[in-house]
C-alpha angles and dihedrals in degrees: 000000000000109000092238092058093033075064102047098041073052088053098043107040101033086140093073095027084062094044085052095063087071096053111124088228123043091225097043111153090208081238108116107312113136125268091016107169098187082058088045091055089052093049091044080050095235090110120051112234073221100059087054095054083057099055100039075046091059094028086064098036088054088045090053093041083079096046140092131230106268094034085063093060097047081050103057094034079060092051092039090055090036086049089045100046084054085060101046098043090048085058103063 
């Protein structure tokens, strides 16, 4: 993610960017790893599942603006099978 809309995801969603500080793991997706406090916030009902779809939406657009073509669809082939993995692994 370019520095200048890593900041402004930072400025407009300061909400989540604060929440995050208190993950238990500093990469954490905000997915289904353990001790996620952004996850704990939308449970409590302070935080909308939808606000965080916002952000993860503009987190991944700023990721692809860098990159070419063919690195997009690598990209996004890499996030289907991780996406998919995370399915598959929540139903057994």
């Amino acid at each position: 993610m370019t520095s200048s809309m890593s900041k402004v995801l930072k400025t407009v969603f300061t909400d989540i960017e604060t929440l995050a500080q208190d993950c238990r793991f500093k990469d954490c997706q905000h997915q289904s790893e353990p001790d996620c406090a952004v996850r704990a916030a939308i449970d409590a009902g302070s935080l909308t599942p939808e606000r965080l779809a916002d952000f993860n939406k503009l987190a991944i657009e700023a990721d692809y603006s860098q990159l070419s073509a063919r690195e997009i669809e690598q990209a996004k082939v890499k996030r289907l099978m991780g996406s998919l993995k995370t399915r598959l692994t929540k139903q057994n």
